[in-house]
N, C-alpha and C positions, 0 to 999 in steps of 0.2 A: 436490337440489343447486342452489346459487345458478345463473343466467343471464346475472348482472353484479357484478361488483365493482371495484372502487375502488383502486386499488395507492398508499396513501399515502406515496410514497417518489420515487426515482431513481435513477439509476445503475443499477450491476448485477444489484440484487439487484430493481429493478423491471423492468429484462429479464427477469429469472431466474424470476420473479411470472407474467411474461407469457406464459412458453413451457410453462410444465406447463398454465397456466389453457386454454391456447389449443388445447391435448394435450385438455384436457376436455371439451373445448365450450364453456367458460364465456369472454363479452366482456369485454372489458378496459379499465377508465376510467383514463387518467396524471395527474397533474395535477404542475405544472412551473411555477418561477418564470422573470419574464423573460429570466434569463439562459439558460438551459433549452429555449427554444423551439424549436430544431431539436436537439435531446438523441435520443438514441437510442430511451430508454425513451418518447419521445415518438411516435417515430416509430413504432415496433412497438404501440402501443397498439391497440383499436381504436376509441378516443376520447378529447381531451386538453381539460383546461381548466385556463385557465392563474390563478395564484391572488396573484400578487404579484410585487414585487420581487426582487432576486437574495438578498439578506439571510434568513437560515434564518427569523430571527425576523417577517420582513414576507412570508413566503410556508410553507416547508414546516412551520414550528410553530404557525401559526396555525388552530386549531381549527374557530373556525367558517367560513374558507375551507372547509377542506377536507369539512368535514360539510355545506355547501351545496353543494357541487362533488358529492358524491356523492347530494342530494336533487335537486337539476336533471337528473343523467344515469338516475336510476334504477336505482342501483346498491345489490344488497340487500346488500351487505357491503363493509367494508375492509379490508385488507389492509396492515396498515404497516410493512412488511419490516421493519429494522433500522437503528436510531439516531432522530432524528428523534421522532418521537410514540411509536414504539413502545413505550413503557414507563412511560407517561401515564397514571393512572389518570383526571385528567380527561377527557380524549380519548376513553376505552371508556367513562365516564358518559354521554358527550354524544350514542356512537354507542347507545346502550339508548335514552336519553331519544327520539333521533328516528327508533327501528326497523329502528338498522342493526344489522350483526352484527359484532363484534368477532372479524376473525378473531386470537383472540389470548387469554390468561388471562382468568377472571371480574375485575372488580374488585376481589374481596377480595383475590384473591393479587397483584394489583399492588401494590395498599398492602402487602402483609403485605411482599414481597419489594423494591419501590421502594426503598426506604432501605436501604443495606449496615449500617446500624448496626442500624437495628429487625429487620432479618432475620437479623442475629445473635443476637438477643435470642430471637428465635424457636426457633431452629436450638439455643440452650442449652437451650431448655424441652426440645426435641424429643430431646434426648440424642445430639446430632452434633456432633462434635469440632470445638473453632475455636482458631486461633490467638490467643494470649496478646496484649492491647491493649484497648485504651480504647473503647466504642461506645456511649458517652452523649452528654445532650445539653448537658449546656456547653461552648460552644465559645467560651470566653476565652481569648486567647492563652495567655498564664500559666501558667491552670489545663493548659491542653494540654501544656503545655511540661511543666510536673510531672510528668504523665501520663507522656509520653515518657521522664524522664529516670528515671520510677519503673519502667515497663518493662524501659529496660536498649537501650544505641543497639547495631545501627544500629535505627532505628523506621521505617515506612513510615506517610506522612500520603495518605488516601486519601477522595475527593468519595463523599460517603454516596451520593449522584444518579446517582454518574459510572460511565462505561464507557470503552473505546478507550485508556486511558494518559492522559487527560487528569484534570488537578484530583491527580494525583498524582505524589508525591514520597520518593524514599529520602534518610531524615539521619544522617549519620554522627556531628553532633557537637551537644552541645546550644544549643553558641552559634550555631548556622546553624538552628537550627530556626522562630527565629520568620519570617527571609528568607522560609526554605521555605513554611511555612504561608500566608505572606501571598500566595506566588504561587500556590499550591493553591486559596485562596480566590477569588481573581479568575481564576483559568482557569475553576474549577466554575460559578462565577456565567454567565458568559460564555457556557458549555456547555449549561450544564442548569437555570440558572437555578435555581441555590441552594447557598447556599456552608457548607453544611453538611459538618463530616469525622469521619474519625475516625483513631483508632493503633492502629496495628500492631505488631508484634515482624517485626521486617524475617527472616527465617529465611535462614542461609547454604547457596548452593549447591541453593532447592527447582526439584523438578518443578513444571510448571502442567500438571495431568491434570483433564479435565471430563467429565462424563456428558452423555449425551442423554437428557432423560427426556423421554415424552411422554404427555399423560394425556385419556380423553374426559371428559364427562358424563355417564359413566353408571358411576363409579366407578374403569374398569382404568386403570391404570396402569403402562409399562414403562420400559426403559432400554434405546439401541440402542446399549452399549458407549460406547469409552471415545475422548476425542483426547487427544495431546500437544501442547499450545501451548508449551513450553518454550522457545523459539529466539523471543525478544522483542528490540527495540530502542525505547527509549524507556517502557517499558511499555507496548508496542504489539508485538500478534503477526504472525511475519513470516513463520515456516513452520509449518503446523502436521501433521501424521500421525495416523493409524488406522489398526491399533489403537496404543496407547501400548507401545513397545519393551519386551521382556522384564518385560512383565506376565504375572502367574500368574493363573491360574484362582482359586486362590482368592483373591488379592488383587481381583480384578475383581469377584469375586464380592459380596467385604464393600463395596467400594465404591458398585457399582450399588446396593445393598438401600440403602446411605445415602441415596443420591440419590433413590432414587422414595421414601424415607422423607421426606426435606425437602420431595418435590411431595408427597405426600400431606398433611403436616403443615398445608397453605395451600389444601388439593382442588384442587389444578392442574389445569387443561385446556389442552390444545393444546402446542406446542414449549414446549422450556426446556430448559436448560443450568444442571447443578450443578457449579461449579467447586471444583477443591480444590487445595490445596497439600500436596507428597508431599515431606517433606524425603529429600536424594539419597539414595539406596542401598537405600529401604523398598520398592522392585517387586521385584527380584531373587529368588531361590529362598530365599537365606539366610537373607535378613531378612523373610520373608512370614508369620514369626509375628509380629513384631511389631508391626500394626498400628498405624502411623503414616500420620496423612493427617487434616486439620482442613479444615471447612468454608472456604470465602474467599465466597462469595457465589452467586446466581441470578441468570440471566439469564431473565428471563418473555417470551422472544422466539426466534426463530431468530436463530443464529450467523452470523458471518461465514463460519465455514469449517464448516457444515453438509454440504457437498460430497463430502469425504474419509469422512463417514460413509453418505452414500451410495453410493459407490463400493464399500466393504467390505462393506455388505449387499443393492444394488441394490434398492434403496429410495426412492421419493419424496415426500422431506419434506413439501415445499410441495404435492402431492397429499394427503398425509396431514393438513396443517395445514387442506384446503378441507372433507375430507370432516368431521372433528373440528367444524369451525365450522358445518358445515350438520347436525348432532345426529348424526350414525352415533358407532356404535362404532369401536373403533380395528381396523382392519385384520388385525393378528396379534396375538398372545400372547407371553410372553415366552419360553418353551419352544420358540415358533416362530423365531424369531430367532438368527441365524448369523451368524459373522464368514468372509468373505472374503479371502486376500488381505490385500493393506498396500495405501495409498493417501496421497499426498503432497499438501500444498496450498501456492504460491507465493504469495504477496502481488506479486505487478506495479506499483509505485507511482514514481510519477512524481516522484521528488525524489533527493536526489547524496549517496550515503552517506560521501563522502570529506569533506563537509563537516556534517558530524552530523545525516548524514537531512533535510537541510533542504529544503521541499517546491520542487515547479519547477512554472511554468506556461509555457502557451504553445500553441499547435498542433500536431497529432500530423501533424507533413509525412507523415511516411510508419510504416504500422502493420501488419504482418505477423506474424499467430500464428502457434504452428506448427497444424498439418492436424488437425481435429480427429476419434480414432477411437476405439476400444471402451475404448485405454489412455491415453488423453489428452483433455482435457475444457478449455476455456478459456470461465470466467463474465464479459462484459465491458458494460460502459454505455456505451463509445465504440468508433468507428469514424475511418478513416484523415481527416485535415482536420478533426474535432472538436479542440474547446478541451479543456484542461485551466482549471477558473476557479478563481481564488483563494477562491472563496465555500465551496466545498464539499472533504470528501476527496482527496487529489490520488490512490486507487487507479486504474491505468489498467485492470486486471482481475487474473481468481483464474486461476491456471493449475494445474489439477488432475490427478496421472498415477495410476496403478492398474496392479497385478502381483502377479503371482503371490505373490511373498517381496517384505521389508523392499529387498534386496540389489539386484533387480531394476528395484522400485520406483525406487531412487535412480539408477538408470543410467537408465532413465525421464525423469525429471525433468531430469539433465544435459543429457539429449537436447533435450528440449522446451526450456528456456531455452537453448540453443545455436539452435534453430531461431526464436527469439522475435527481432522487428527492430521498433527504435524508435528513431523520429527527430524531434527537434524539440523536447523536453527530455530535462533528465536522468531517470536510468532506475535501479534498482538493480537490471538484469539479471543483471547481470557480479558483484555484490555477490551476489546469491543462489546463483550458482552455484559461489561459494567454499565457502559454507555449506554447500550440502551434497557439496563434495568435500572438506570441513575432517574429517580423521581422528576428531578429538570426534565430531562428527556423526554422520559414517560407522559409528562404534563404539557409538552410542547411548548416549555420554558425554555426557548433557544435563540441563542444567537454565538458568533462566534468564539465566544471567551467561555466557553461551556463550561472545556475541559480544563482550563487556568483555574475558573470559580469552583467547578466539582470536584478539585484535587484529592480533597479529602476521604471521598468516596471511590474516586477511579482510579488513587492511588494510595491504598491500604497496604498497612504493614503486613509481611510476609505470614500469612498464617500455617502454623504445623498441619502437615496431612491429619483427615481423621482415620480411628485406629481402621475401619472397614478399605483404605487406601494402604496399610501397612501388611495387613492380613492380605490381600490380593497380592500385593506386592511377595510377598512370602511363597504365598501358593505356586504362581507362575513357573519360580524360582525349583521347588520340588518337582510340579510336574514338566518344566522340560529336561530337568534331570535324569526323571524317570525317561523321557522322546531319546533324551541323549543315549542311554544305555540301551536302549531299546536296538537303536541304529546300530551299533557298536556291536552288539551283539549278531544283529543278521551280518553284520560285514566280516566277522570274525570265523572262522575256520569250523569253531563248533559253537554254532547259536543258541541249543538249550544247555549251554551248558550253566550250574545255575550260580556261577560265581558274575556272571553279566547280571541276575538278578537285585534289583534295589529299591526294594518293597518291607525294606524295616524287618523283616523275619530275623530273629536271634531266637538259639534254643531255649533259654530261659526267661523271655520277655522281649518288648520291643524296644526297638534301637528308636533314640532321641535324639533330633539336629537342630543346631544353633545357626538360625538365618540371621544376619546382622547387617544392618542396612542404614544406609544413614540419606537426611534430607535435608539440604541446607547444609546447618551444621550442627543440627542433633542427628543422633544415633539411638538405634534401638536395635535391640534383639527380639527376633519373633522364635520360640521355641518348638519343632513339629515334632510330632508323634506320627508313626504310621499306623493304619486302621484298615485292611483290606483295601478296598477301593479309594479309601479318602483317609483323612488327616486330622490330627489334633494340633490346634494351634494354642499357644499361653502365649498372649501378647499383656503385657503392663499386670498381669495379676488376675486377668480372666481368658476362662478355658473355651474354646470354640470348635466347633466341628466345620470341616471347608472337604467342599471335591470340586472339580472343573475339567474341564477339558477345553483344550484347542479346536475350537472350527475354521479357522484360518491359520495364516502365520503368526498374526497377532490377536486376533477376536478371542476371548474367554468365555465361557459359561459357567458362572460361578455358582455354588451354593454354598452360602457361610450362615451354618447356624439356623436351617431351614428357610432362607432368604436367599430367589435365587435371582443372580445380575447378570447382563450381559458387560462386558467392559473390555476396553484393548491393552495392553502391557507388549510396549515394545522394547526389546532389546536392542541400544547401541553404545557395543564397547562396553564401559563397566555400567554404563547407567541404565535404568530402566523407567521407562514413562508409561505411567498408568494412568488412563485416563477412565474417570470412575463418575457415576451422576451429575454429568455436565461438567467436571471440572477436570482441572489436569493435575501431577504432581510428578517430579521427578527423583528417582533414588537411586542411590550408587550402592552397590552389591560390597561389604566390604571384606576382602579376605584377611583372616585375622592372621597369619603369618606373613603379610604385608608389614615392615614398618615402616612407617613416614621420615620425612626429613625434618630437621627441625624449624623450620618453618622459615617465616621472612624476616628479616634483619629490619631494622631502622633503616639503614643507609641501603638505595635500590635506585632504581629505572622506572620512567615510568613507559608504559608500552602501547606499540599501533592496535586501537583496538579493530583494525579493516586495513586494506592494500588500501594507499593515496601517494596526493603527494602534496610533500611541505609546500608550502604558501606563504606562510609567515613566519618568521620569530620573533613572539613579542616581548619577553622576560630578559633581561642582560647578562651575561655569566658572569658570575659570582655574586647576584644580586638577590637581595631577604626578602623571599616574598612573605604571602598569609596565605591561608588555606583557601581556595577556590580561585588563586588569580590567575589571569591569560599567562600561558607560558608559549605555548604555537598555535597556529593552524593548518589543521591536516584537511584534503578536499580529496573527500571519496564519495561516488556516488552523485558529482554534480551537486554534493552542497559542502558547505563549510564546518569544520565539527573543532570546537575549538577544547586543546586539552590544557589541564587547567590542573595546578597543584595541590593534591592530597591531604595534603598538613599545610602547617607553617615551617618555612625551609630556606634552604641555600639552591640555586640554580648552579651544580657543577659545569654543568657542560653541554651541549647540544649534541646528537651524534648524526646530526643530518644536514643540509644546509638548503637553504628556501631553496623550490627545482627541483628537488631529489623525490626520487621515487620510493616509498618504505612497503614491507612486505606487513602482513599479518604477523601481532606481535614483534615488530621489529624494537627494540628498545630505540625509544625519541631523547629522553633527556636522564642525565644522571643527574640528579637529587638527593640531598641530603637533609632528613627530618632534624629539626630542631631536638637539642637533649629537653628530657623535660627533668 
């Protein structure tokens, strides 16, 4: 077994790297751009070198960074978790060339499987079903366009290179195809560094069900069962499950033989993932003769959500992946192999799905998972006061639960993202917990257009806190008033003295304060009284008794009105995030000697809502638009975010030009609203 290795990676999955290797004995080298330098997976390593810039391409893609970084520390192998090099046939030439060990597929099958086009071509030799589309190599607009229109829309255009949703695109219509294509070309470029695609037959309504195959060197090859990646947004997975809901034996059956049939086809070694497209209704009992399900690609890596299939067989991959790459045989046999139990996996990411997923950066003021135990598992690359940076994936972490049944599972899951606190961007905590209280869901009515069809459900109009979230909010507010004074007074020359005192005592009665707070863009007033130890609150016209106390910096104990809660009320800057019986809410403190400005004009800017940079301008200046049409494209974060006009207007002016780099909130275009 190795005594060093190399984790050519970051974030989670170079923690995740860290903790089985550290389980084994085996030391651990990180290696990290300068943005990176106090990073988690830096910090848990047990030695880091740092390789470059924050830029993917001037630090974690640079090859022979990284294959000097692991010849200076002596590290006999690497390790390149997922995305990044991982799937490089360069990168595992270079680590042969200088006697390191790829923990990861031979070469050939990186080639054979690197291109989603050539590994189609493959996968026909091999007699495994694909979906109807285009996987050659002319890629002339034109000719593509033919392709597509010879298919039959909708068509999906997808990066031959690509992974994560990026470089790909669903067309409904052939006049919008060449838009499409051009922006698949420059996302892919961008990504992977090759703007190579191909077409697809977009199929209505499929599953996305994938195998775990995994193979040694010495011939065996298994499959550890099945995930459902079904519940996507962007073409990007958001939740995924094991095993896949109301799969039969013997559908599971013909599928596993497919998949270690396509690693055999290429002599895989080590992790991989055969993905397939199950159009809806072919798992069930009824439809298990029919035999429906097409190849869609390999992944020559470990998964994102690897996790969930550990859970189901209590298994470890990334042990399995060390011992694989140090020559052993594999562990167990396929006869050996059991499923477990159901096991869920959350995507935790750091961006506002009310605004289409758009990513957020910032500081994680405040980061509390839930408790992690036999049924709850949380994979994460940061900690509380870590950045979120525009350079990389904005995942904050994988939050993983396990049970007995599918049923239980998900009661699981509600739990833990109820327990889950995040402050300081946006979050799509509250957004996942829809999903999986959404009845579809629930029923394992899935495929990947969930969240398109569940709109309505997973994208509800903003509802007012209730008054038990305004009342806490209120209290918090008094009692660290009173911490405050309290401080102030021991730091003060004479600490009883009793003008530090702020406990409502007046000679004649007690003193009454006006909390006012606003959510959204209501405002209320909560009115307190003081009462010895606790408070009278008058919120909207009824009276309430509250007391509480701090057990942490944020944790409350509340009792309102002989109902007593635990909950957390975090302070950042003016606002306050209370998070009260599963839900969250946010409110601004507001001081009424404050006055505001008079507000926004018609005529304005509109602004970077993240650091990128311009890509496009597609609006003319001085041209009439209507309200939602392309005006640029901004690329942050390795995808394309295109901003788009507020009203119906006049495009004054650009203040960027394609190339340019914009900051957070930089004003992009001056705009002028239509008089009405």
């Amino acid at each position: 077994m190795f005594k060093k290795i190399l984790i050519a990676n970051r974030g989670e999955i170079a923690c995740r790297v860290i903790k089985t290797a550290r389980r084994m004995g085996i030391r651990t080298v990180a290696v990290y751009s300068e943005a990176d330098a106090g990073a988690r997976h830096v910090r848990l390593a047990d030695e880091a070198v740092c390789i470059g810039a924050a830029p993917p391409r001037e630090s974690y893609l640079v090859v022979d960074k990284i294959i000097a970084a692991a010849l200076a520390t002596g590290a006999q192998a690497i390790h390149p978790g997922y995305g990044f090099l991982s799937e490089n046939e360069d990168f595992a030439q270079a680590c042969a060339k200088n006697g390191i060990v790829f923990i990861g597929p031979p070469v050939y099958a990186l080639r054979a499987m690197g291109s989603k086009s050539e590994a189609k071509k493959l996968m026909e030799k091999a007699g495994v079903p694909l979906t109807p589309g285009y996987h050659g190599d002319n890629q002339d607009p034109e000719f593509l366009r033919q392709q597509a229109d010879g298919i039959g829309y909708p068509v999906l255009i997808k990066a031959a290179a690509g992974g994560g949703g990026k470089g790909m695109r669903a067309v409904d219509r052939s006049e919008d195809f060449l838009d499409a294509l051009a922006s698949c070309k420059r996302e892919a470029a961008s990504s992977f560094g090759d703007q190579h695609v191909l077409i697809e037959k977009y199929l209505q309504r499929p599953r996305h069900i994938e195998f775990q195959v995994f193979g040694d060197s010495h011939g065996n090859c298994v499959y550890l069962f099945e995930r459902d990646c079904s519940v996507q947004r962007r073409h990007q997975k958001v939740l995924e499950e094991a095993p896949a809901p109301n799969m039969t034996p013997a559908r599971r059956a013909a599928m596993g033989k497919a998949a270690v049939d396509a690693a055999r086809a290429v002599g895989y070694v080590g992790a991989g993932t055969v993905e397939f497209i199950v159009p809806q209704g072919t798992v069930d009992e009824k439809a298990a003769q029919d035999g429906s399900f097409y190849f869609m690609e390999m992944n020559t890596r470990l998964q994102v959500e690897h996790p969930v299939t550990e859970m189901i067989t209590g298994l470890d991959l990334v042990e399995w992946q060390l011992k694989v790459g140090a020559g052993e045989t594999l562990p167990l046999q396929q006869e050996q192999l059991v499923i477990r139990g159901h096991a869920l996996e959350a995507r935790i990411y750091a961006e506002d799905p009310d605004k289409g997923f758009l990513p957020s950066i910032g500081r994680l003021i405040h980061l509390a998972p839930p408790t992690e135990t036999l049924h709850v598992r949380v994979d994460t690359g940061v900690e509380q006061d870590d950045e979120i940076s525009p350079h990389y994936d904005p995942m904050i972490a994988k939050l993983i639960v396990w049970d007995e049944s599918r049923e239980q599972a998900l009661a699981r899951m509600l739990q833990a993202l109820a327990d889950y606190r995040v402050v300081g961007v946006s979050n799509n905590i509250g957004f996942l917990s829809r999903v999986v209280a959404c009845p579809a869901f629930a029923q394992a009515d899935l495929d990947t257009g969930l969240i398109e069809r569940e709109r309505a459900f997973l994208f509800p109009e903003a509802a007012e806190p209730p008054a038990e979230a305004w009342l806490v909010a209120a209290l918090a507010e008094l009692i660290r008033d009173q911490q405050y004074a309290a401080a102030e007074a021991t730091a003060s020359s004479d600490p009883h003295s009793p003008w530090h005192a702020r406990d409502g005592w007046r000679l004649n009665g007690t003193a009454r304060r006006e909390i006012r707070l606003r959510a959204g863009e209501t405002e209320k007033v909560v009115n307190a009284g003081y009462a010895g130890e606790s408070f009278t609150l008058e919120f909207e016209g009824c009276m309430t008794t509250a007391a509480g106390r701090f057990t942490g910096s944020s944790e409350l104990r509340v009792d309102l009105g002989g109902r007593r809660i635990n909950v957390t009320v975090v302070s950042a800057n003016e606002k306050r995030h209370v998070f009260i019986d599963g839900l969250s809410f946010i409110f601004a403190r507001i001081d009424p000697l404050f006055h505001a400005g008079s507000g926004i004009g018609a005529e304005g800017g509109l602004t970077a809502p993240m650091p990128g940079k311009v890509i496009a301008l597609i609006a003319a200046v001085g041209a009439r638009v209507e309200k939602g049409a392309p005006l640029l494209i901004l690329e942050a974060m390795k995808m394309e975010h295109t901003i788009t006009a507020p009203a119906a207007g006049t495009v004054k002016a650009f203040c960027f030009s394609v190339g340019e780099q914009v900051s957070d909130g930089a004003e992009l275009v001056e705009f002028g609203v239509d008089k009405k």
